[in-house]
N, C-alpha and C positions, 0 to 999 in steps of 0.2 A: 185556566183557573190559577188562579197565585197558589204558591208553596204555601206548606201547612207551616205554622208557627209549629215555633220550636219550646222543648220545655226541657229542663233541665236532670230529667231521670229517665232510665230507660225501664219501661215497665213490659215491654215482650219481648223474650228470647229470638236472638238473632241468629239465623244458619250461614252455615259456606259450605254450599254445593253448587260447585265451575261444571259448568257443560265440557263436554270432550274439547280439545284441543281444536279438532280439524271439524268444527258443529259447520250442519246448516246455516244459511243465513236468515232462517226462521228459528233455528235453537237460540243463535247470536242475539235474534231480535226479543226472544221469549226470556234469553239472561239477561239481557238490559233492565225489562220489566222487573224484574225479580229483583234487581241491584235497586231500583226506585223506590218497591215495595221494601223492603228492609229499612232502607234512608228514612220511610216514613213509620216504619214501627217504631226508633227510635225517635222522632220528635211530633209523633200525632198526640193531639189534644182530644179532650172529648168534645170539640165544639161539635156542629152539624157539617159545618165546613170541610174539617178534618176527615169526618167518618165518609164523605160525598168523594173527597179525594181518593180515600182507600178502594173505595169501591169502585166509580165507573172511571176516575185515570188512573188510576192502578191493578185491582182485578180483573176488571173490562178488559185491558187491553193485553192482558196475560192472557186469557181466556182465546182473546182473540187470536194470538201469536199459536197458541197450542192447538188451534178450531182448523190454523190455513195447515199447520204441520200435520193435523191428522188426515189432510186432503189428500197430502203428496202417495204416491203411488208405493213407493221404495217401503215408507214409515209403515202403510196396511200392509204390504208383505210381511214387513218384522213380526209387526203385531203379532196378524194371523198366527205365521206359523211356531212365536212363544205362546200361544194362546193359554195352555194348561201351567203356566207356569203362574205362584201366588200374586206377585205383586199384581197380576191383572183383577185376580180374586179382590185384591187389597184394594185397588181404585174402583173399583166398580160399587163396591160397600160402601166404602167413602163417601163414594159422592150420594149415596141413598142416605145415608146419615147428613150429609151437609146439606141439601134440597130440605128434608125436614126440617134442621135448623132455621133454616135460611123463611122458610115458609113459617115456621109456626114465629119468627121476627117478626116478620111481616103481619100476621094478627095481631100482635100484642100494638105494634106500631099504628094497624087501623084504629083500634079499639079508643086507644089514644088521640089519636088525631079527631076523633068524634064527642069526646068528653072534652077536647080543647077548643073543637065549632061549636059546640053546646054552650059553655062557659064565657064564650067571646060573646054569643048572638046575647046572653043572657045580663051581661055588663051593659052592652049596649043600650038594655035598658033599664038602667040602673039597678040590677038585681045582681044580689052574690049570692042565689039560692043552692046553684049551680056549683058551688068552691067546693062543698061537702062531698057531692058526685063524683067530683074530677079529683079529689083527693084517695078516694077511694079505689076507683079506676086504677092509681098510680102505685098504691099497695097492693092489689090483685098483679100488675104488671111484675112489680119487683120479685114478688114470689116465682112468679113463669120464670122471669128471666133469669136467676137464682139456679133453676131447674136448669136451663138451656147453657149456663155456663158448667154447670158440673158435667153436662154432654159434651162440650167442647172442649170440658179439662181430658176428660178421659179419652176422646180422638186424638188429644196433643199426646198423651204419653203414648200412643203407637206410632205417632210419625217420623221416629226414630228410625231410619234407613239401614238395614242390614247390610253386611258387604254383598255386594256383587258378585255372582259367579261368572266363569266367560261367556261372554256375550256378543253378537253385532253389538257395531257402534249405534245404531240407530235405534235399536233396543236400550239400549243403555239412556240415551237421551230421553229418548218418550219414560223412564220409566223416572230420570230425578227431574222431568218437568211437572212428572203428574204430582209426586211428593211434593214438590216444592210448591207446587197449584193448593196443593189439600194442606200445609201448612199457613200457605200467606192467609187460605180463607179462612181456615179456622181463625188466624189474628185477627183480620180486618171484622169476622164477624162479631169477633167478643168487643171489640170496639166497639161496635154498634148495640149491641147490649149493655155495655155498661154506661152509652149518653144513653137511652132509655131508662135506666135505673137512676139516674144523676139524680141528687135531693141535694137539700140544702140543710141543716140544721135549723131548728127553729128559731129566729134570731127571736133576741128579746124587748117588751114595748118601747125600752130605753134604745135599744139600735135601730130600731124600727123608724122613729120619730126623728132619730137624728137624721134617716138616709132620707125620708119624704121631709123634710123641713126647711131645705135647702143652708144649715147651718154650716154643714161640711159638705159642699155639690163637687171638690177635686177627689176627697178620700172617697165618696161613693161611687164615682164613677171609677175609679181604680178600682175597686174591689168589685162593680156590675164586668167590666174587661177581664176577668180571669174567673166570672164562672158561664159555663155554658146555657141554654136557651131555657133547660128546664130548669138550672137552678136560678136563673133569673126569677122566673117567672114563679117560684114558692116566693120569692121575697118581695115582690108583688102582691100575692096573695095574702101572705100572714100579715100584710099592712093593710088589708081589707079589714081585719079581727079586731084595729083597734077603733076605741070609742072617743071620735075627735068630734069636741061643737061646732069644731071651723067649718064651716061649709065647703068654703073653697079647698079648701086642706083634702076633705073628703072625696072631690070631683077630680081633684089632682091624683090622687092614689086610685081613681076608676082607671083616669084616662093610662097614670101608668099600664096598671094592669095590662089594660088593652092592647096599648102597644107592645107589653112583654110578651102578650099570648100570642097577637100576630107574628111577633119573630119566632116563638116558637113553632106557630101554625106552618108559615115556611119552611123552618127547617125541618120539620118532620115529615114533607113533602118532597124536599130534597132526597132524606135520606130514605122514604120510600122507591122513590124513582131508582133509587140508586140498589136496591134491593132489589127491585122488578127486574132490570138489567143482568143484576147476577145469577138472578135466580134463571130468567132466560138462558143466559150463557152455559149454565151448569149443566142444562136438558140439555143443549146441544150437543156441546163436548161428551155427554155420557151417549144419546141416540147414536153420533158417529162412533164411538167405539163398540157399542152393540152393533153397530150395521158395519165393522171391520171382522169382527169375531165371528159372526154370524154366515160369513164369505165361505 
């Protein structure tokens, strides 16, 4: 998949936490990941693109790196026998907290996806009865998701890593992989909450008219490239509200629509998939540390 465009502000707090010196070459491979996922906190967009990248080549393959490292024999020795010690208490919470997250996205995202097949099937025949629906839908959304970032604000202020007391090496690994696992996903998932939230302002009938009128077709389309699928797709919509005699004018602003909703309809497909994936990944990695603990 191509690199996420880049943007010019960094909007999530970047860590630096180096694996041991002498890591495994599954810790090595789990730092790489970790070094990719940063590079992409500072230049992820809210497109769908972006949010698909964070998740299944990014998360996915963290997830992964830390799934083969919990296999190895030596690492469930460590575990085990730190077993009573907190940071295990700390990732096992974690991830019961972030599985919530992670799932109740995942709602808000179906919900969505269903008021945007609703809306598409409803254009199609010539009907915007359906815009009021899926407006609504999007305001019910924003409030959840509102809720679901004050949960991932308040996980963020505990990912703050105490110092270390002495330790095996191995111990030590497993335990700034799991940190560094419950931080990137906290990032990547408020990414994916806030292109769920994405709005547009309500442009007004004067910018509306100029972007469907083909008067300025280079400035519009510069301004449709720098907003992502849902705020395309409100500016579609609110050009539904105006009252034009043109006909064709009319047919022009359906067919936009349609086309904004199907890329939308895609990318909220993407970024499901890319949810199911992590969401998978997360049972994993928590069932193998209960069947480590449990020994």
């Amino acid at each position: 998949m191509a690199a996420s465009p880049s943007m010019p502000e960094n909007r999530y707090h970047v860590r630096c936490i180096s694996m041991p010196s002498r890591s495994h070459p599954l810790a090595l491979g789990a730092e790489e990941e970790i070094t990719k996922l940063r590079t992409w906190e500072t230049s992820s967009t809210s497109s769908s693109e972006t949010i698909c990248i964070g998740l299944g080549g990014g998360l996915g393959d963290l997830y992964n790196c830390i799934q083969d490292f919990l296999q190895l024999p030596l690492t469930q020795q460590s575990i085990a026998h730190h077993r009573q010690q907190k940071w295990v208490e700390e990732v096992l919470d974690g991830s019961v907290r972030l599985l919530d997250v992670c799932g109740a996205t995942r709602e808000i995202l179906l919900s969505i996806k269903e008021q945007v097949q609703a809306l598409r099937f409803a254009l199609r025949r010539r009907s915007s009865l359906e815009v009021n629906a899926y407006i609504r839908s999007r305001k019910k959304a924003k409030k959840e998701v509102t809720k679901l970032l004050g949960a991932l604000k308040q996980m963020d202020n505990k990912c703050a890593p105490p110092p270390l007391f002495a330790q095996d090496e191995l111990q030590s690994i497993a335990v700034k992989m799991f940190r560094e696992m419950r931080a990137l996903t906290i990032s990547v998932l408020r990414a994916a909450l806030t292109f769920l939230s994405s709005s547009r302002p309500r442009p007004s009938k004067l910018s509306l008219v100029s972007k469907f009128s083909h008067k300025e077709p280079v400035a519009c389309e510069g301004v449709i490239e720098q907003m992502n699928e849902f705020e395309n797709g409100d500016v579609a919509l609110s050009a539904l509200s105006l009252h034009i005699l043109d006909k064709n004018a009319e047919i022009e602003r359906m067919q936009v629509a349609q086309k904004r909703l199907e890329a939308l309809d895609l990318g909220i497909a993407n970024v499901e998939a890319g949810l199911e994936c992590v969401f998978r990944r997360q049972i994993q990695i928590r069932v193998s540390l209960l069947n480590i603990l449990s020994c």
